[in-house]
N, C-alpha and C positions, 0 to 999 in steps of 0.2 A: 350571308346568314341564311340557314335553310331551316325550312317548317313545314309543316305538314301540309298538303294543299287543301284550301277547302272542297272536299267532297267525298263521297261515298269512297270506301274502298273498294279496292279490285275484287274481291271475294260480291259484292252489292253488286257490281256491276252482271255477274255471272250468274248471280242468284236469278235479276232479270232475265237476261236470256231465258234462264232453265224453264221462269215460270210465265216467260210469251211462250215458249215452245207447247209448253203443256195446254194454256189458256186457248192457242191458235187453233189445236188441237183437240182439244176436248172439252172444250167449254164454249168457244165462238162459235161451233155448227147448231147447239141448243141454245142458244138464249134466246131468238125470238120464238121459238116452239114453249118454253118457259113461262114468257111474258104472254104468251095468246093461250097458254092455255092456264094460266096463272097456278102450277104446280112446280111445288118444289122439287129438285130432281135429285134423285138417290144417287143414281150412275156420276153425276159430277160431285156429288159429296165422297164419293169412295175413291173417285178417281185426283180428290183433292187428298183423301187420306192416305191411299197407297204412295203418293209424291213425297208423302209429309208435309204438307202443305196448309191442314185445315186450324191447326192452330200452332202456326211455329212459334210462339212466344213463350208458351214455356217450355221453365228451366229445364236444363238435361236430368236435373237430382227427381225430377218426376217421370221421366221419361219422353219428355219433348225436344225439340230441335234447339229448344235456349236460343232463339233468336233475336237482335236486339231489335231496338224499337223502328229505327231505318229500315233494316231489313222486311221486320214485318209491315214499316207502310209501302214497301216496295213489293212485297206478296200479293197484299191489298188492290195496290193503285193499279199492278199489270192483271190481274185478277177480272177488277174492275172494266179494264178496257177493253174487255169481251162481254162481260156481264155484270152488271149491279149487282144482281140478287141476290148472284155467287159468291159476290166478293163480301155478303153480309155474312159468310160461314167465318173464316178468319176473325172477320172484326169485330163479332159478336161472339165467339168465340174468347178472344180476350177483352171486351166488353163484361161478359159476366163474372171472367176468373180475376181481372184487375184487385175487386174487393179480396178477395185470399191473397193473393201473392201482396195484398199492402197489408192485410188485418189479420189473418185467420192464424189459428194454429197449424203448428208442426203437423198434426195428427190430421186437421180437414185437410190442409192444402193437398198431404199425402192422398187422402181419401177422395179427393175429386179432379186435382189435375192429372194423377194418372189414368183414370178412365177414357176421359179426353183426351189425350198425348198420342193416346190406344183409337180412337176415332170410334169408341164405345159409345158414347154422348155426347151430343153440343150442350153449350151453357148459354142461356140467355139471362137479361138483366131486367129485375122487374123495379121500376121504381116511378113510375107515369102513373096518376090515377084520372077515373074522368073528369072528378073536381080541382083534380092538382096537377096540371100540366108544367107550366114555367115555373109554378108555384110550387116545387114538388114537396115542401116542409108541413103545407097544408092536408098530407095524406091523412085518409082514415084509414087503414088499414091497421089493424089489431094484434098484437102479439100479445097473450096472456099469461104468465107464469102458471105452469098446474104441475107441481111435484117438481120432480126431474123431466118436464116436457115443456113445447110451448104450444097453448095452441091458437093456428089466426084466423083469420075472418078479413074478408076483404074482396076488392076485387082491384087488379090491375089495366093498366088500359096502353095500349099501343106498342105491344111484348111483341120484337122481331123473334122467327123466328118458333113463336108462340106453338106447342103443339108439337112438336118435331124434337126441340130439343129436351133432353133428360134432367137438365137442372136447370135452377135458377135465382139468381142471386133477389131476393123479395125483403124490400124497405120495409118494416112495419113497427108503428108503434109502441112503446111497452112502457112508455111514464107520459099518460098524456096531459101531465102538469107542468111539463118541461118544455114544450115546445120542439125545436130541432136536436134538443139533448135529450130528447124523450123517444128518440127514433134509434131502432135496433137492425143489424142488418141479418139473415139468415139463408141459409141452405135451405130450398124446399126440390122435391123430386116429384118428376112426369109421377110416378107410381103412388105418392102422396094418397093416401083415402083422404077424400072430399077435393081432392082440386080437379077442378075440369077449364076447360078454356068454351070463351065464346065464338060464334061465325067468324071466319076470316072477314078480314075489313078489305072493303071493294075498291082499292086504289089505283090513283093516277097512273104510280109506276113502280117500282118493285115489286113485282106482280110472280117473279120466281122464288120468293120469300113469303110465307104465309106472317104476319100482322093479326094476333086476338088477344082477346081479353085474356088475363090467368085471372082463375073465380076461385078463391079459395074458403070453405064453409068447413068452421070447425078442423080443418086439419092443423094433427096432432105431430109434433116433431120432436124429437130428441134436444134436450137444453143444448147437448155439447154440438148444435146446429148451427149457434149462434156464431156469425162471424167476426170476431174482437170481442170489447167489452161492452156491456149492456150501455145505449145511451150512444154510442160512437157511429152507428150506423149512416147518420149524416154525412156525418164528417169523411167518414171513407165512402159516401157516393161521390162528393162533392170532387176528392183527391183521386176516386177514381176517372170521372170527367176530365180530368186536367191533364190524362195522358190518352183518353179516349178518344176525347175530340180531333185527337190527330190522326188516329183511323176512319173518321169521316172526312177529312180534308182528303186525305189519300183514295179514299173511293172517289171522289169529286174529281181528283185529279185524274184518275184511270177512264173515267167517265167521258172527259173532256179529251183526251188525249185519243183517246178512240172513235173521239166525233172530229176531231179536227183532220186526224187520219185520212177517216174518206172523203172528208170533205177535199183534202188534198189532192186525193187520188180522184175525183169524181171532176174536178174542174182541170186538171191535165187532160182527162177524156174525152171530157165533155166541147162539143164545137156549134159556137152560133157567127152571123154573120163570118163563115169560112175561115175560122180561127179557134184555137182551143181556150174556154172560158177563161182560163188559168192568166194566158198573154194581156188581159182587161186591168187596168192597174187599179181599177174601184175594188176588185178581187183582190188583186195583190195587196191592197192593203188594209181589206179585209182578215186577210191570212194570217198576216204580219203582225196586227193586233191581236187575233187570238193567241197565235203561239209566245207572244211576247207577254199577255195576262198570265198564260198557264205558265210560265215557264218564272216569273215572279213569285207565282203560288206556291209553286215544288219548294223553288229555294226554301222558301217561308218554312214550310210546311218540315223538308229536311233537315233544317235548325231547328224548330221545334221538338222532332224525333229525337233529335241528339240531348237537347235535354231532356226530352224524358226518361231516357238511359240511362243520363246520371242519376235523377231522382230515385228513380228506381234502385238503382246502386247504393242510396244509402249517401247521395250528395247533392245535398237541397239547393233547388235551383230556384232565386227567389223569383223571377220572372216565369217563369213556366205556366202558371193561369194565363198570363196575359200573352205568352206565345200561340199556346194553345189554340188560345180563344180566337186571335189571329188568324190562323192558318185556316182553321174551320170556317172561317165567317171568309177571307180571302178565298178560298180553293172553291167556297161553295158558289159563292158568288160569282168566281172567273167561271166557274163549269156550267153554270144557267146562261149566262151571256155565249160562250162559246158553245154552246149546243145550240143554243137560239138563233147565231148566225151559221152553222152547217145546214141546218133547217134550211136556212135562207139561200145559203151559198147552191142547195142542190133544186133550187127554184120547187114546181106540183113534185118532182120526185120527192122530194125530203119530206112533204106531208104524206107520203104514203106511207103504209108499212110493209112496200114491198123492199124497203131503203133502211139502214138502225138508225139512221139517227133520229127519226120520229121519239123512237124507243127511247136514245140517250137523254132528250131533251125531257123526255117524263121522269127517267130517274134522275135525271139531275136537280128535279124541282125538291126533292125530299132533303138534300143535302145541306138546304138551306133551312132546314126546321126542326131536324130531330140531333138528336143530343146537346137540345140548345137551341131555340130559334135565331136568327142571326141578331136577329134587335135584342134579345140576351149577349148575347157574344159581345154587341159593342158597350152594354150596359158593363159586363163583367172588364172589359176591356178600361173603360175609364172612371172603375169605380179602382181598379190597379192606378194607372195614372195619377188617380189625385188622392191616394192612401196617406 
């Protein structure tokens, strides 16, 4: 009896390649110049767009690479294992388009996935407030009906991305006697009269990705901005998380894979009592453990991607929250452990930052708290279990 193997196909396999080559290339010589000087970098955003690479997830009919969802966490992950910050262009990227390609009309999705396809504008996702973090139903943020326009009031809080990018998907209120069916989602644009963003936020790690507030005062927007039908806006953050989450397990993953790397390479080299650290089997099975963490995670995370492909296709996968939720809370978690022991494994070198993995172990800590902190993840996980 023959069947398909479980795994990536040959076409996935080459996709990697193309974009370690590119990554090893044009993105691992800047990351820690990024990270210390905590600026976003133009020259690897153009150099991800000339690849096609900054958001290959959308579809061809807007003019994007139509990537599926493996492929793109495999953009992500090998992205990631040169640079977090970088690998936040792709995932935020389809982090803010998810809500149109599940809600929006014919006419927005035309009107914004192609710009970005075009590497015209990144999309980020505003839906974090400072009083509504895990909470995020508890938003105040305002959408008013005024003629054929809307206009909001609000402020967002912990917008990757913030600043840089030209759109962005912003949760806001518009029946605040409905509670979570009272929440609309919308288009608002960098050019927007009245939004401005706050200081960059002074972080542990992600530090080539700028993090501000979006402050939005009175700006006015076109009703036909509105993403779905009034009221629904929840509901497509919520569905758009259940295919998002799996672009943060893939940074996690890239994260991890890139610290276990040197750690690899640095204890073959490396020689104490007259022997290369590597031959020590407290090492050895040290190694053994990470690569066998990460390599749990990918799976996970891989089946995950595969359904989200279907969903996306119009073929409802009823586990896919709780996949999701999995692979994000697994990937993040194996990539803090596994950067915490490269740390370890390259002894005073790995606390410097003349070595990445300092670097890896700081972005890997975010992995475990944004799109979801992981103690949400297992809440979301066995509130699916005992449905």
């Amino acid at each position: 009896m023959s069947f398909p193997l479980y795994a990536p196909a040959e076409e996935h396999d080459m996709l990697r390649e193309t974009v370690r080559a590119l990554a090893d290339e044009k993105i691992a010589p800047y990351a820690a110049a990024a990270d210390e000087n905590e600026e976003f970098s133009w020259d690897v955003y153009k150099a991800l767009v000339a690849a096609d690479l900054h958001a290959v997830h959308v579809p061809e009919q807007y003019g994007g690479a139509g990537a599926d969802a493996l492929a793109t966490v495999i953009v992500i992950e090998e992205v990631a294992r040169a640079c977090a910050s970088t690998s936040l262009i792709p995932a935020v990227n389809k982090l803010g388009t998810v809500p149109l390609l599940l809600s929006a009309s014919e006419e927005l999705k035309a009107r914004y996935l192609k710009p970005v396809s075009r590497g015209e504008g990144m999309f980020s996702y505003a839906l974090s407030e400072p009083e509504a973090g895990s909470d995020a139903a508890a938003m105040k943020t305002r959408a008013v009906a005024d003629g054929d326009s809307y206009v909001l009031n609000g402020t967002k809080m912990w917008i990757t991305n913030a600043g840089v990018s030209e759109y962005y998907t912003v949760m806001a209120v518009t029946d605040p006697s409905a509670g979570a069916r009272g929440i609309s989602a919308f288009v608002v644009e960098k050019s927007d009269e009245g939004v401005s963003f706050g200081p960059k936020e002074r972080k542990l790690g992600i530090k080539g990705s700028p993090t501000r507030q979006v402050i939005m005062d009175n700006v006015r927007i076109p009703a036909d901005r509105m993403i779905g039908a009034p009221g629904t806006g929840f509901k497509t953050a919520l569905a758009t998380l259940d295919h998002t989450r799996i672009t943060i397990a893939a940074q996690a993953l890239g994260i991890a894979q890139g610290a276990l790397d040197y750690a690899v390479g640095y204890v073959k080299e490396r020689k104490q009592f007259g022997r290369p650290v590597a031959d020590f089997q407290g090492v050895q099975f040290m190694l053994a453990d990470m690569a066998m963490k990460l390599e749990a995670a990918r799976q996970l995370t891989y089946h995950a991607a595969a359904k989200s492909e279907r969903a996306m296709n119009g073929e409802p996968q009823k586990d896919l929250t709780f996949l999701s939720s999995a692979a994000k809370c697994a990937a993040s978690d194996a990539a803090m452990e596994i950067t915490t022991d490269a740390v370890q494994l390259l002894g005073g070198y790995g606390y410097t930052k003349d070595f990445p993995v300092e670097r890896m172990m700081r972005d890997a800590k975010i992995t475990q708290i944004y799109e979801g902190t992981n103690q949400i993840q297992r809440m979301v996980m066995a509130r699916q279990l005992l449905k």
